[in-house]
N, C-alpha and C positions, 0 to 999 in steps of 0.2 A: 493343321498339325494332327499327327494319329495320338490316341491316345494309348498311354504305354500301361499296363495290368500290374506288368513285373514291380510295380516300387512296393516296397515293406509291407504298408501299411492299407494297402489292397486299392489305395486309389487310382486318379490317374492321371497323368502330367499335364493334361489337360485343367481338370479340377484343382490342381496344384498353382500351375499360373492363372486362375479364376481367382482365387481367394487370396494369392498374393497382391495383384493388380487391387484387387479390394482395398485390403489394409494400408495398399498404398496408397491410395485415393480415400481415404480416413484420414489417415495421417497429413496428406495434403491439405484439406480442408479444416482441419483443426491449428494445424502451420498458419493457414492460413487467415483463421480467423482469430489468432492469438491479437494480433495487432489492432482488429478491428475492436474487437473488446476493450482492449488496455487504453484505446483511444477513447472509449465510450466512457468508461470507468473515471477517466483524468474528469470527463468534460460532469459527470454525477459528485463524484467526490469533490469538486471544487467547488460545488455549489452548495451541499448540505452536510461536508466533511464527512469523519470518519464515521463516526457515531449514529451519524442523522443518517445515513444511506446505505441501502440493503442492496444485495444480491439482484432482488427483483428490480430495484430501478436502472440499475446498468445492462440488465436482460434486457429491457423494456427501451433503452436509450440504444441497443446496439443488434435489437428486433430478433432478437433470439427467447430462446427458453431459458429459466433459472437455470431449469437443469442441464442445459447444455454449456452454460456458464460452469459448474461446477466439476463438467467436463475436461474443460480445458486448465482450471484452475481451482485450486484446492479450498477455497473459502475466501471469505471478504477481505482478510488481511494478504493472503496472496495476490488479490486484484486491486488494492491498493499500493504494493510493492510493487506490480505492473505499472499503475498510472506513473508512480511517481519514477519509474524508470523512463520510461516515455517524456515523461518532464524535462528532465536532466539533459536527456538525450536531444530535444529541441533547442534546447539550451546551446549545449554545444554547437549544436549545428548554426544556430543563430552569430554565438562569437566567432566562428569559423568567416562564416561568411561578413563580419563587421571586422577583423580585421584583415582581411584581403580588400576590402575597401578603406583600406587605411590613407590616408593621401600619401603616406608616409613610412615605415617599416621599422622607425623608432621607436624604444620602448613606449614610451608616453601619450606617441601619435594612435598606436595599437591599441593598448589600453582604455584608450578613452574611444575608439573607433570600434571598441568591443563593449563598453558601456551603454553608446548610443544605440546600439544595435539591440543590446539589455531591455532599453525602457521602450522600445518599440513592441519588442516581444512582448513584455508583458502590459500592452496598453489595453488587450482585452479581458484583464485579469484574468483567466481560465487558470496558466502556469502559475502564475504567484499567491494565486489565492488555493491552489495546492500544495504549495510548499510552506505556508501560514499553517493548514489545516494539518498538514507533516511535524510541522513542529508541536503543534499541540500535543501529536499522538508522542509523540517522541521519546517515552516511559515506555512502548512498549517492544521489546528488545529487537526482534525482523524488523521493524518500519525504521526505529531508529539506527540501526546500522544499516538501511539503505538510504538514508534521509545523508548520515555521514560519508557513505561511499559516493552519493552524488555530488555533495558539496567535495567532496575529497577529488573527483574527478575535473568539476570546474574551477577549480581551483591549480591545480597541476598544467590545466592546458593551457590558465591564462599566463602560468609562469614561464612554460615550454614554447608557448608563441609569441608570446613579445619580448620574448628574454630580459623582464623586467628581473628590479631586485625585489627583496623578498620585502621590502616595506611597500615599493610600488605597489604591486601582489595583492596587499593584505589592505591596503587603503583601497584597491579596488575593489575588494570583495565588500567592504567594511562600506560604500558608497553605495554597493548592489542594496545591503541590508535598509540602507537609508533609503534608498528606492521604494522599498518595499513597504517599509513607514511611512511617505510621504503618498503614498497612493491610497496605501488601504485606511490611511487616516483623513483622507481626502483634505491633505495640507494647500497644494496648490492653490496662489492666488489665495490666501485667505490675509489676512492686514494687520493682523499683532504682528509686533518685532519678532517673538521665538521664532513662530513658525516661519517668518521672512527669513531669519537666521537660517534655518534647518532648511530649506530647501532655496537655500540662493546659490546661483549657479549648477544649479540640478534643473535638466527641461525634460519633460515627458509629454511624448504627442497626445493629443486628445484622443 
């Protein structure tokens, strides 16, 4: 291509499509690495929460620079609003895929075919033990309205796809919660009556 003199600014169309093709290959790469981060970040923060984990160990987890880290995202509370979008987000895709395996397309058959699906997910704790560590932070106003927009999300889709009623609904969410206590409490299999109580008819794979 010739370069053209004539543009304003004395350059040349040449040097014009250089430095575009640049910033778009910036921008790509940063696109691209938002995900790999936000992934890194889930698997950091799930392990020593919000408090106990810096900037540097999710660089370090996702083999970048801090400061490329703060490139793409504005501080530690931004890359925790990351992970836990990312959470949410497997989530759903999780009950997506548990009730299409439904045996059945009844409310009840879905629900519980989107439960199952739940406690498998979270058998490597990674998700649920950032949605624990979510809650803790939960006072502090970003995390806690991302914390409710993703509960607000799983919540909508279990209603939207099993076209359960709204007590269905809410017993399945209110199950997920017990999930979450039964694991992180390491109830399972343990031989006093409560905790027999609390988790009878609840199975979680090993």
């Amino acid at each position: 291509m010739a370069c053209r003199s004539w543009l304003p600014f004395g350059g040349s169309e040449c040097t014009v499509t250089h430095m575009s093709s640049t910033r778009s290959s910036v921008l790509s790469t940063a696109d691209a690495r938002r995900p790999l981060v936000a992934a890194a970040a889930l698997t950091e923060f799930a392990r020593g929460g919000y408090h106990g984990t810096t900037v540097a160990d999710v660089a370090r987890e996702a083999k970048i620079s801090p400061a490329y880290v703060f490139k793409l995202y504005s501080g530690k509370e931004a890359l925790f609003i990351a992970a836990l979008e990312a959470c949410f987000e497997a989530i759903l895709v999780a009950l997506a895929e548990g009730a299409d395996a439904a045996p059945d397309q009844s409310a009840g058959s879905t629900l519980e075919a989107m439960g199952d699906a739940y406690a498998h997910l979270i058998s490597d704790r990674t998700l649920l033990m950032l949605q624990v560590h979510a809650q803790s932070v939960a006072d502090i106003p970003e995390i806690g309205a991302a914390l409710r927009s993703g509960l607000g999300r799983v919540t909508s889709f279990a209603k939207t796809r099993s076209g359960g009623s709204d007590a269905e609904v809410q017993r399945f969410i209110a199950f997920g919660q017990l999930c979450h206590l039964i694991v992180t409490t390491q109830l399972d299999g343990r031989p006093e009556d409560w905790a027999q109580l609390l988790t009878h008819g609840i199975r979680h794979p090993d």
